[in-house]
Structures are given as structure tokens and as C-alpha cells.
C-alpha positions as CSV (number, residue, x, y, z in Angstrom):
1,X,-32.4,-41.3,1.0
2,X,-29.3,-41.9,2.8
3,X,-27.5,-38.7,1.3
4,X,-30.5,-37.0,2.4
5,X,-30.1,-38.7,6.0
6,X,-27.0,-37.6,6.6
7,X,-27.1,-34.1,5.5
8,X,-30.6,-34.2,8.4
9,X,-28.6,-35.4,10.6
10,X,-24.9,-33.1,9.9
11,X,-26.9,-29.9,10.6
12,X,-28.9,-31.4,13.2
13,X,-25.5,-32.2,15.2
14,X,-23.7,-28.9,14.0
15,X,-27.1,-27.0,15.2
16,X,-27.1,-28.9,18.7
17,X,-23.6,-28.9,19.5
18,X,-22.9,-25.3,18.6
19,X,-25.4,-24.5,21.2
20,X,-23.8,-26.5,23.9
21,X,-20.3,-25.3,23.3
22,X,-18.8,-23.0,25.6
23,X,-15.1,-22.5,24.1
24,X,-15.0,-18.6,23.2
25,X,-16.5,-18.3,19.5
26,X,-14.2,-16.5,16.7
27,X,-15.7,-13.3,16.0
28,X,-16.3,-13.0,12.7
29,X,-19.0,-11.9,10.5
30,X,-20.9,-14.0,7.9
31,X,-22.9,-13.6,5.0
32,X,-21.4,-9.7,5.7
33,X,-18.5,-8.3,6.8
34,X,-16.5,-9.1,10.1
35,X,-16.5,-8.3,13.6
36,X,-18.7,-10.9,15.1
37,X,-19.9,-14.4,14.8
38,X,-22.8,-14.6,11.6
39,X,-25.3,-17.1,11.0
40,X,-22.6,-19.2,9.1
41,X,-19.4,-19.5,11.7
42,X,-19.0,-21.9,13.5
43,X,-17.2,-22.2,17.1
44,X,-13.1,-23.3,16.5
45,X,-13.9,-26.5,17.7
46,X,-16.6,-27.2,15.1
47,X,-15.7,-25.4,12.1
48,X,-14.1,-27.7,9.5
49,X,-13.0,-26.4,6.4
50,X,-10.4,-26.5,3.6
51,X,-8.6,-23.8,1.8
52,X,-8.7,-23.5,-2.0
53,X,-6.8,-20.3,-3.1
54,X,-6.0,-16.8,-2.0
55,X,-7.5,-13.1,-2.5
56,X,-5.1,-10.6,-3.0
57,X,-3.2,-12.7,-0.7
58,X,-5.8,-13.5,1.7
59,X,-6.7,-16.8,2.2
60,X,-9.8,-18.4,1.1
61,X,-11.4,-21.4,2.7
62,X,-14.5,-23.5,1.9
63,X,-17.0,-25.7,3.7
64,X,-17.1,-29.5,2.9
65,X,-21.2,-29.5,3.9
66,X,-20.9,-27.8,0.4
67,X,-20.0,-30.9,-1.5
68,X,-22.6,-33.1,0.7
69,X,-25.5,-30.4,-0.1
70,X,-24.6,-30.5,-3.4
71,X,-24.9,-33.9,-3.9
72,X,-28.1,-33.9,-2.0
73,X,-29.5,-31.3,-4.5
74,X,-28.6,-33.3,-7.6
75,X,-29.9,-36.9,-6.3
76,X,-33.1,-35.0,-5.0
77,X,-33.6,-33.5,-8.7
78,X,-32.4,-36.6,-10.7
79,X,-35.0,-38.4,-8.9
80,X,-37.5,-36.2,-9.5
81,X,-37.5,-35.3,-12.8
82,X,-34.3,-35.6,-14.4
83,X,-33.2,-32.2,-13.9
84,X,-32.1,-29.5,-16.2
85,X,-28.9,-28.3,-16.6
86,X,-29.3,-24.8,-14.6
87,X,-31.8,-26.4,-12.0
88,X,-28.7,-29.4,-11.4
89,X,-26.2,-26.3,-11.1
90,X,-28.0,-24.0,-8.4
91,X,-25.8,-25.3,-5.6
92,X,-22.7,-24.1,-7.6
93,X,-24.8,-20.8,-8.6
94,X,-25.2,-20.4,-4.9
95,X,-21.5,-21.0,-3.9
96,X,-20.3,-18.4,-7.0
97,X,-22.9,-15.6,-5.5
98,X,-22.2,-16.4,-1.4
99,X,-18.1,-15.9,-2.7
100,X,-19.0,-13.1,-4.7
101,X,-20.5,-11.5,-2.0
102,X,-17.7,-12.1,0.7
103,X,-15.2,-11.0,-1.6
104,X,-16.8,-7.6,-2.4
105,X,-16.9,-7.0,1.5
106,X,-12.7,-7.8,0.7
107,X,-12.2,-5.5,-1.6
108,X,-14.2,-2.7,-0.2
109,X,-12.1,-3.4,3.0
110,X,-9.2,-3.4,1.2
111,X,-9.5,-0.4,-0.7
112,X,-10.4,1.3,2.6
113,X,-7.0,0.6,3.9
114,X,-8.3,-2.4,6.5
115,X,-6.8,-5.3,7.1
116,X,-8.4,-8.7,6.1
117,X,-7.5,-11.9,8.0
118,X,-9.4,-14.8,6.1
119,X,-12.9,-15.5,3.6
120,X,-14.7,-18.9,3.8
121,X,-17.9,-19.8,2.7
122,X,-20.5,-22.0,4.1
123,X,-23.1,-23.9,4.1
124,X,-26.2,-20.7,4.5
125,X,-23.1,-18.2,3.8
126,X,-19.7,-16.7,4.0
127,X,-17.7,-14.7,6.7
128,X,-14.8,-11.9,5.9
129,X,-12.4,-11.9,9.2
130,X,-11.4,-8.4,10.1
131,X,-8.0,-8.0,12.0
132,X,-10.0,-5.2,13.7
133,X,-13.3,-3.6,13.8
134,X,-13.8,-0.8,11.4
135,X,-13.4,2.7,13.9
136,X,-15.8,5.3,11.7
137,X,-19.5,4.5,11.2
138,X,-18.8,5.9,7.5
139,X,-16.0,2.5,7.4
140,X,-18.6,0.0,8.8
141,X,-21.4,1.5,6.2
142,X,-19.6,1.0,3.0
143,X,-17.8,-2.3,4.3
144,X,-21.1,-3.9,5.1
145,X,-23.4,-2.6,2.2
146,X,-20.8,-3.8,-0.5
147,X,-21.5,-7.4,0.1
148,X,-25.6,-7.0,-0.9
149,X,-24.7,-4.1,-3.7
150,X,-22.5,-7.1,-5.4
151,X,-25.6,-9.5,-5.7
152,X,-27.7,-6.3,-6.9
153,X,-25.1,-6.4,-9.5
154,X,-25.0,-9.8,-10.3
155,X,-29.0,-9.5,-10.7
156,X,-28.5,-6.6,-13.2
157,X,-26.0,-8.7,-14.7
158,X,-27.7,-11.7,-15.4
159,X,-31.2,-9.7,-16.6
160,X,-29.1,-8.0,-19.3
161,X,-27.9,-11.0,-20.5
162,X,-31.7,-12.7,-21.1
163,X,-32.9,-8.9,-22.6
164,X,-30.4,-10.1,-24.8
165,X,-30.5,-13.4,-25.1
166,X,-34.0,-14.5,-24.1
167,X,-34.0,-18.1,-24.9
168,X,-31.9,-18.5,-21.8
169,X,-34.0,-16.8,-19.6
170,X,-35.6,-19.6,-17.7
171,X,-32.8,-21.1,-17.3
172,X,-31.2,-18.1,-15.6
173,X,-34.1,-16.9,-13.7
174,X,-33.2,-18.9,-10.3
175,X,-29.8,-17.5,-10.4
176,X,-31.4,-13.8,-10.4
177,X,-33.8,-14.7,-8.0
178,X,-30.9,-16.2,-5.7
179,X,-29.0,-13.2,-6.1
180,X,-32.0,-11.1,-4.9
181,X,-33.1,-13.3,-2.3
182,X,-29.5,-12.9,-0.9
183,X,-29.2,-9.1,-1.2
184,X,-32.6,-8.6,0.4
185,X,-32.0,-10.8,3.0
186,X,-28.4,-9.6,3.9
187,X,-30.1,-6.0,4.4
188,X,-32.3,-6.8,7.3
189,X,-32.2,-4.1,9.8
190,X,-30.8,-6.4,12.7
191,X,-27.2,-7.3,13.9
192,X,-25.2,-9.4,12.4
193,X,-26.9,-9.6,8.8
194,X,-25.1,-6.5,6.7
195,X,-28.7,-4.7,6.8
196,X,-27.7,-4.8,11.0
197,X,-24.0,-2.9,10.4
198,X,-25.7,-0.5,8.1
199,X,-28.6,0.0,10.6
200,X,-25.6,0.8,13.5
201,X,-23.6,2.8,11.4
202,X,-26.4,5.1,10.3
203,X,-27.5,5.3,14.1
204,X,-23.5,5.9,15.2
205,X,-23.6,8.7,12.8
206,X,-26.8,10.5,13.7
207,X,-26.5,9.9,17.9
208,X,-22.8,10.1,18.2
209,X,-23.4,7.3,20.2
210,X,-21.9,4.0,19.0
211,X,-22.8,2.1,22.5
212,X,-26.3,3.0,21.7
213,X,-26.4,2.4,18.4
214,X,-25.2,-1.6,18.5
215,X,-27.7,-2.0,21.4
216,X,-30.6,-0.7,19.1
217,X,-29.3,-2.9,16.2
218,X,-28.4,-5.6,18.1
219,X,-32.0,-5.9,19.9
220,X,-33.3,-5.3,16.3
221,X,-30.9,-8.6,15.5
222,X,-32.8,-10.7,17.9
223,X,-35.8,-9.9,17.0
224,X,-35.5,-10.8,13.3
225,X,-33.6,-14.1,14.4
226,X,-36.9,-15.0,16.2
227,X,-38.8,-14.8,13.4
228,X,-36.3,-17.2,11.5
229,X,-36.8,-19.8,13.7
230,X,-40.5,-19.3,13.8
231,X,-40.8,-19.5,10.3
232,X,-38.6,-22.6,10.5
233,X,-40.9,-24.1,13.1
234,X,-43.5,-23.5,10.8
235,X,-42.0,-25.5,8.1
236,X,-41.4,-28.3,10.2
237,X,-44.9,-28.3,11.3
238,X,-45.7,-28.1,6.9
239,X,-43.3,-31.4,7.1
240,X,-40.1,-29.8,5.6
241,X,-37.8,-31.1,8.6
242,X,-34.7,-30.5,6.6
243,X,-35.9,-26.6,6.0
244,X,-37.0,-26.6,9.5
245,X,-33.4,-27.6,10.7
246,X,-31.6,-25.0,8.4
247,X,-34.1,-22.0,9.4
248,X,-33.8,-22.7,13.0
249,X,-29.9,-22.7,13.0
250,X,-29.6,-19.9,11.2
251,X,-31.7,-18.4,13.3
252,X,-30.4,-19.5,16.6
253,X,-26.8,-18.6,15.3
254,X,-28.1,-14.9,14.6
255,X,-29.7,-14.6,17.9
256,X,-26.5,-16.2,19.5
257,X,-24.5,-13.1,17.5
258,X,-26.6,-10.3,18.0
259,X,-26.9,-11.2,21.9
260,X,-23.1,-11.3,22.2
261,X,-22.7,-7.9,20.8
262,X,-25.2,-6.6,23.4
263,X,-24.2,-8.5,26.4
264,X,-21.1,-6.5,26.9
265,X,-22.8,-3.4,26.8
266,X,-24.4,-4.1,29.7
């Protein structure tokens, strides 16, 4: 119970604070590819996290919340009903997928001649730092969709594996539907999720218009950050407070994103 306390309570300050704080944000992108803030940064004066290793010569950096959560999970499971192996190891199953996903918008970068700054990962997420924003709608499609494709991937990956072996299929099964869960939520049509970038690059391409085309996708950010927090409300009101708190940061973080990519558009 005290474990579970203080995560409540972490989120609950990272959630309120961020929404107070009026240094300028890093823009970066999370869970996706960079240009802008994502649900998972954080303001410079808030984000705290420690670096583990490099990429190619980019640095990678990691979220202590991570270790907290993790610990959370176990206790919670322990308690419960022992726990399995697999079911005690999906907060590391969800760090491996979030890093696999940021490091396939790296590459992808990479191999597209742009320069990466830095790749953490997060609590809900990752974010890729840019040193600029991609210039071609045709840069910002395959930069954004490579991040989803690579949990697509691990999916694939992991059902071959219980075709072949099935007795381990149950205990794989919640790192396939993790894997989904991420892909399909990362392709949301709405800025900043990757679904957004792919949304603006497609509308870039077919108007000519890339002002336009972040306003549409932008707008379309907001609204699905709405529904976030809705459904977070939702499970608060179901008395899952500590779902409630996650939904309805992520949420506000997204709506906080998408808004600044709009705003100076006028």
C-alpha cells in the first residue's frame, strides 16, 4: 500500500505541476518521433532521468518512475496471487517494446540522413529528439510510421514463436497484446501520437499546404486527447484512481502538444 501510495501521488504531482509550469517545454516527440512535446515529456524543470547507453552514438536515457512502477506491479501481483513469471515481467516487456519502438523511429531517421539529438523512455512512453523537423511530408511519414511498424513486428514475432512453440503461448500472449495495444494506439489520427504525423504528412502531400495540414491534425490531436481524459474520468468514477490519474495526464499532455502546434498558426 505504501508503494502503491506513492506512485498515486508521483503522477498526481508530475500531472499537476506540469500544468502549472510556464518555463518553455522541450519540443520533442514521444511515444513517436520528434518535433514536439508527446504525452511522455516532461517540461526541463520536471523531467528527471538517467542515461544507460548509447545508439549509434546517441544517447539513451531512462525514467526512474520505471523502477517505482515496476515495483508497484510486482507487489500488486505477489499479493494477489503469486504471480507468474511472464505476468511479474510485463513492466520489463513494456520498457523492451516502448525502446523498441523509439529506436526504430532512430534508425529510420538515421537512415534518412537526419540528425538525432537524444531517446528516453518513460513512464506511458518514449520520445526521439530531432535536431530539426523533418522538411518533406514523404520524411515525416516514414519517420513517424516506423515506430508502430516495429511493434507490428514484434507481434508477428512473438506469434511465430507460440505456432511453434505453443506451450508458451499464454505466457506470451500479454506481450503480443502489449505490442498491439501500442501500435494501434500510436496510429491515432491526431497530433502528436505517430498516427497524427502520418495523418499531416498525407494531408501536406495531397494540399500542398503544410500550415493546413498541422492545423487539421493538430485539431484532430485535441479531440482524441479529450476522449483520453474522458475515459479516464470514467475510470475514476469505476474506482480505478490510479488509471484515472495516468489517462488524464496522458491525455492533458496530448492536448497541451497538439494545441502548441496549432497556436502558432494562428
Amino acid at each position: 500500500m505504501v508503494i502503491d501510495k506513492a506512485i498515486r501521488w508521483s503522477c498526481l504531482y508530475r500531472f499537476f505541476t506540469l500544468g502549472v509550469h510556464t518555463d518553455p517545454i522541450d519540443e520533442t516527440l514521444s511515444c513517436n518521433f520528434p518535433t514536439h512535446l508527446l504525452p511522455c515529456a516532461f517540461p526541463k524543470g520536471l523531467s528527471v532521468t538517467w542515461r544507460f547507453g548509447t545508439f549509434k552514438g546517441i544517447p539513451l536515457h531512462w525514467d526512474p518512475l520505471l523502477v517505482v512502477f515496476g515495483l508497484v506491479w510486482m507487489w500488486r501481483h505477489l499479493q494477489a496471487s503469486g504471480g507468474s513469471v511472464f505476468t511479474l515481467g510485463w513492466p520489463v516487456f513494456l520498457w523492451v517494446s516502448v525502446l523498441v519502438h523509439e529506436l526504430a523511429h532512430a534508425q529510420v531517421a538515421l537512415a534518412l540522413r537526419q540528425s538525432v539529438t537524444s531517446i528516453s523512455v518513460h513512464l506511458l512512453g518514449g520520445q526521439v529528439e530531432l535536431e530539426q523537423d523533418p522538411a518533406t511530408p514523404h520524411l515525416e511519414f516514414w519517420i513517424a510510421v516506423a515506430g508502430p511498424l516495429s511493434n507490428l513486428l514484434l507481434c508477428l514475432l512473438l506469434w511465430g514463436t507460440w505456432m511453434v512453440y505453443p506451450e508458451v503461448q499464454a505466457g506470451l500472449q500479454p506481450a503480443f497484446q502489449l505490442n498491439l495495444g501500442l501500435a494501434v494506439f500510436n496510429l491515432l489520427p491526431g497530433l502528436p501520437l505517430d498516427g497524427g504525423h502520418v495523418l499531416r504528412a498525407a494531408l501536406w502531400t495531397y494540399t500542398r499546404d503544410e500550415t493546413r495540414a498541422t492545423r487539421v491534425a493538430a485539431q484532430a490531436g485535441q479531440v482524441l486527447a479529450a476522449l483520453v481524459m474522458l475515459y479516464g474520468v470514467t475510470a475514476g468514477f469505476r474506482g480505478n484512481l490510479l488509471l484515472m490519474v495516468v489517462l488524464v495526464w496522458t491525455g492533458g499532455s496530448m492536448f497541451r502538444s497538439a494545441r502548441s502546434q496549432q497556436e502558432p498558426l494562428g
